[in-house]
Each structure stands twice: as C-alpha cells, then as structure tokens.
LOMIZA-635439 format. One record per residue: residue number from 1; residue in one letter; x, y, z of N, C-alpha, C in turn. Coordinates in Angstrom, 2 decimals, padded with zeros to 5 digits. Layout:
BEGIN
ATOM    nr   rest      n_px      n_py      n_pz     ca_px     ca_py     ca_pz      c_px      c_py      c_pz
ATOM   NUM      A         X         Y         Z         X         Y         Z         X         Y         Z
...
# end
This chain:
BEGIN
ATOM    nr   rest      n_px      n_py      n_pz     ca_px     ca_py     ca_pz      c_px      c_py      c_pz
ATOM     1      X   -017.47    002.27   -013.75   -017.74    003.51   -013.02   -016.69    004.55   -013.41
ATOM     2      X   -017.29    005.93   -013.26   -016.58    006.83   -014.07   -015.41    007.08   -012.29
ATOM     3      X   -014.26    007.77   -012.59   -013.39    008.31   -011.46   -012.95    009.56   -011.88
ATOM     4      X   -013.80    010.47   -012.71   -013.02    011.43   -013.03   -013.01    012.52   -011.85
ATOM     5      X   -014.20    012.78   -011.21   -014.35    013.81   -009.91   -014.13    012.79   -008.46
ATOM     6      X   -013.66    011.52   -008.70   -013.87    010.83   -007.36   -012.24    011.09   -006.52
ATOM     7      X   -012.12    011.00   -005.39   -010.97    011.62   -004.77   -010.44    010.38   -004.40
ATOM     8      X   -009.20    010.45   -004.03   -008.58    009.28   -003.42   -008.18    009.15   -002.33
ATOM     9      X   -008.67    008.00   -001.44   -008.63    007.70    000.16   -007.42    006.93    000.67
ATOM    10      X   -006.41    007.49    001.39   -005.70    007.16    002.06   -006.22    005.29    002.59
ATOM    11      X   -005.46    004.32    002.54   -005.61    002.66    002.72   -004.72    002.30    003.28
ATOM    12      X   -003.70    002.72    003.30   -002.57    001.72    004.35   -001.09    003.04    004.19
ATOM    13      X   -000.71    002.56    005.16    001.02    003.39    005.16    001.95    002.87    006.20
ATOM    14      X    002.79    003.01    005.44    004.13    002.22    005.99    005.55    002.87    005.91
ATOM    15      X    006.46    002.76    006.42    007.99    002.79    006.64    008.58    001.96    005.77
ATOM    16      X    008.40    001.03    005.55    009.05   -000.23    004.51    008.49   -000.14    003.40
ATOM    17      X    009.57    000.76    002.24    009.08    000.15    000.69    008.91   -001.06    000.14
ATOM    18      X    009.30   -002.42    001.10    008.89   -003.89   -000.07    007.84   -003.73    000.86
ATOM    19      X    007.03   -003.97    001.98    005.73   -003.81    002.43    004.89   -003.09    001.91
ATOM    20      X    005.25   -001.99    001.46    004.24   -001.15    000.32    004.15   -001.74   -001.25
ATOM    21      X    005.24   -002.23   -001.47    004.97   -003.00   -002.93    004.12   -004.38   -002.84
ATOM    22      X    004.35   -005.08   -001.84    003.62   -006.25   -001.78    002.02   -005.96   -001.32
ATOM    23      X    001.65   -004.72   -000.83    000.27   -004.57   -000.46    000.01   -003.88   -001.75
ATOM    24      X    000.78   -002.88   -002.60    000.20   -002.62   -004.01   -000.16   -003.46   -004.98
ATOM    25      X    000.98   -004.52   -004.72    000.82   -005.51   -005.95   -000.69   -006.69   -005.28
ATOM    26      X   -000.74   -006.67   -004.45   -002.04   -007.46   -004.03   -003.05   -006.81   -004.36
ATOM    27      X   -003.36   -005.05   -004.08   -004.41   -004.92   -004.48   -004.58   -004.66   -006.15
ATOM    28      X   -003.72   -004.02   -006.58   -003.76   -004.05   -008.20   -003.68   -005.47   -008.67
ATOM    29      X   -003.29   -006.51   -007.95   -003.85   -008.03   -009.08   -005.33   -008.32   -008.10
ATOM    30      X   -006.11   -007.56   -007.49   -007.35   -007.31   -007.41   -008.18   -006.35   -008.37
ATOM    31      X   -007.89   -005.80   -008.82   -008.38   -005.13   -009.92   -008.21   -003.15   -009.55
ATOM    32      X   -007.98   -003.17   -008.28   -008.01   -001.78   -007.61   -006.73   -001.15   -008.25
ATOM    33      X   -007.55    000.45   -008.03   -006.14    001.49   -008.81   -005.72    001.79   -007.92
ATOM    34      X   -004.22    001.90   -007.60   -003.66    002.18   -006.53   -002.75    003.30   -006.75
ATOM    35      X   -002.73    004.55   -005.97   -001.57    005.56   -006.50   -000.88    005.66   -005.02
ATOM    36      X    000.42    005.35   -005.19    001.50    005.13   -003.86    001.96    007.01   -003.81
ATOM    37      X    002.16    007.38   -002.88    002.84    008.53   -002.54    003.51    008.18   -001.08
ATOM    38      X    004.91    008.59   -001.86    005.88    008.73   -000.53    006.47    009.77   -000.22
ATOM    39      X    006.48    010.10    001.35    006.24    011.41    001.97    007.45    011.76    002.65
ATOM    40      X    008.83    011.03    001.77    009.84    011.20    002.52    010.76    013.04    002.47
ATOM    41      X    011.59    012.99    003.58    012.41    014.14    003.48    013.40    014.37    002.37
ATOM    42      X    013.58    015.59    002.15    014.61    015.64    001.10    015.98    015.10    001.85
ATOM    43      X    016.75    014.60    000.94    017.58    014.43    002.02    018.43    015.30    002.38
ATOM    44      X    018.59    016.60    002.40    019.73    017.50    003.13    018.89    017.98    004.52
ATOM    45      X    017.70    017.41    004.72    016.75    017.83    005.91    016.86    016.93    007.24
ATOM    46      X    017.58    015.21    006.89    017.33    015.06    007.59    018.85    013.82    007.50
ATOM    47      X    019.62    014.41    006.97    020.89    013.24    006.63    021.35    012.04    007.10
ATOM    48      X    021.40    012.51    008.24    021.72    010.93    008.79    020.22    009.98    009.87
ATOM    49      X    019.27    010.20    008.99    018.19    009.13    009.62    018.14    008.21    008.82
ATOM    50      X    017.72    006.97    009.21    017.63    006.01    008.73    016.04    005.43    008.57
ATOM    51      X    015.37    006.54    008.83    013.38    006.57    008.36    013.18    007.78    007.88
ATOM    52      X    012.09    007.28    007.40    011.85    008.60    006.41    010.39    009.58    007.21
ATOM    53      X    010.47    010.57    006.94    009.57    011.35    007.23    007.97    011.43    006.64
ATOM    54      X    007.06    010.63    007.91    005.70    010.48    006.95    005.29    008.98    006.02
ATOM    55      X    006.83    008.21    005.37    006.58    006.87    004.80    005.85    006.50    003.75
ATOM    56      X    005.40    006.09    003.38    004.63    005.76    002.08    003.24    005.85    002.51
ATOM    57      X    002.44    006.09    001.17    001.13    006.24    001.48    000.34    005.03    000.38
ATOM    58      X   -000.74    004.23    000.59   -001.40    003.80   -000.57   -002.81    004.35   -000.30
ATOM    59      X   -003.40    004.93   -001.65   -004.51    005.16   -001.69   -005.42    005.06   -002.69
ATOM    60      X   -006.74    004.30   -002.65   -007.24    004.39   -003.71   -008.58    004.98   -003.36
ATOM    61      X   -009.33    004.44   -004.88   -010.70    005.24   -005.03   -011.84    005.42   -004.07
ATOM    62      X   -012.67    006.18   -003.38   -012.98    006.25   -002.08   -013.95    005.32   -002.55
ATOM    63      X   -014.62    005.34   -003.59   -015.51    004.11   -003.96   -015.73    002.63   -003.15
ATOM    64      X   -013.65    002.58   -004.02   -013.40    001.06   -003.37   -012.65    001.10   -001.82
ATOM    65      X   -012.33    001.98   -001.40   -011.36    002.08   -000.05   -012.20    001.09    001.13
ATOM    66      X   -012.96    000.85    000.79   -013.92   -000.45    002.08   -013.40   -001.47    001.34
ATOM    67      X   -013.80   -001.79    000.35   -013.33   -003.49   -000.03   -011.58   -003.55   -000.26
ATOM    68      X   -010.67   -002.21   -000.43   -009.71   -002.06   -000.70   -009.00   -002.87    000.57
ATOM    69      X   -009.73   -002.34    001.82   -009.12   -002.29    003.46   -009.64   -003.45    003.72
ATOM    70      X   -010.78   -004.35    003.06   -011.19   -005.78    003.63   -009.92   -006.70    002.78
ATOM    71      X   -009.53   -006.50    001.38   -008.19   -007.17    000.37   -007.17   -007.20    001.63
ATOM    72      X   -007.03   -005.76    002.29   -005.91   -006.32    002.87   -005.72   -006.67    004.08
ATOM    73      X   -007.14   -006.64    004.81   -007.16   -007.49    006.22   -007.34   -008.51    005.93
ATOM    74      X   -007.94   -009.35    005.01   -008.02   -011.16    004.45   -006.72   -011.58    004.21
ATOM    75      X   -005.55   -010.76    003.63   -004.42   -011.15    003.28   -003.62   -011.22    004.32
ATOM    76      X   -003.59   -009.99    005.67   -002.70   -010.37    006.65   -003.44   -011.35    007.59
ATOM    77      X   -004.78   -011.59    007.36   -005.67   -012.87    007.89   -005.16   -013.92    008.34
ATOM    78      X   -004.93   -014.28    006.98   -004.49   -015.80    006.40   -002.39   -015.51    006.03
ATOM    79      X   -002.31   -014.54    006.21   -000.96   -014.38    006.42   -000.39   -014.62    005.05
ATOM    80      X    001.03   -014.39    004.40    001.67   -014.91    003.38    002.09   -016.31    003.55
ATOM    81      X    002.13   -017.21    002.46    002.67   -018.32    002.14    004.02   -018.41    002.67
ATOM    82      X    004.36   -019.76    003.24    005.84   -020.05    003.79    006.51   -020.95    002.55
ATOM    83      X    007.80   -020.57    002.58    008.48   -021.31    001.37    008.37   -022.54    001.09
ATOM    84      X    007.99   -023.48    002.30    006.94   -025.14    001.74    005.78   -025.06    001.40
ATOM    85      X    004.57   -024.32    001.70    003.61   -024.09    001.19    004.02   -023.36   -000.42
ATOM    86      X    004.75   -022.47   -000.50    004.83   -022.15   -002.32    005.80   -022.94   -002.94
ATOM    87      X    006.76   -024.20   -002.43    007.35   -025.26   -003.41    006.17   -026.10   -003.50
ATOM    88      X    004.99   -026.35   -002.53    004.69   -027.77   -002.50    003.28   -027.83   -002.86
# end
C-alpha cells in the first residue's frame, strides 16, 4: 500500500523514554512504521522539572493505527516475560 498522502495517527504516549522504545521496538518487529515525536520543553522553560512537557508521542499509519493499538493491547495482555521465563 502506497503512504504517500496517508497521515499519521497518534497510538500511544508516554513520560518514560524506555516505555516508548519498548512499544516502538514491538511494533516495528511487527512490521508497522512508527515515527516517535517527543514534545518535550526546551530546557531554559522549564529547568528544574523532572517531566517533560507533553512526553513522547508514537504514531503510525492511520491505515494500521487499529491493528497498531490491538499489537499493543495483546502485549500489555499477556504482559512482558519475567527473567525465568526468558532464561528458561
């Protein structure tokens, strides 16, 4: 399918950059294009916070943004693997 006029739909957002990498990297080893935008402050706006303004965004093709949002309700479903389940 072509994506050249297709827009991209907001899918998940978060405060925590490894929570945004681990839901990118799940859906891109699904085959989905994922473009992350993070919506933080510059920092002379907001110096001493320790969150950012707005947080990360993932969004992909509005195409896929239904099966995008089912990838990642099956994954917090069934939850991540515990460190005996991935030695054993």
């Amino acid at each position: 399918m072509s994506h050249i006029k297709e827009e991209f739909v907001d899918i998940f957002d978060t405060n925590d950059p490894s929570e945004s990498d681990v839901v990118q990297g799940l859906l891109e080893s699904n085959g989905f294009e994922v473009l992350k935008t993070n919506n933080e402050a510059p920092g002379g706006v907001l110096p001493f916070s320790n969150s950012p303004l707005g947080g990360i965004r993932l969004q992909v093709f509005a195409s896929s943004a239904n099966e995008a949002r089912n990838t990642i309700a099956q994954y917090l479903k069934q939850g991540s693997p515990t460190t005996e389940e991935q030695q054993g």
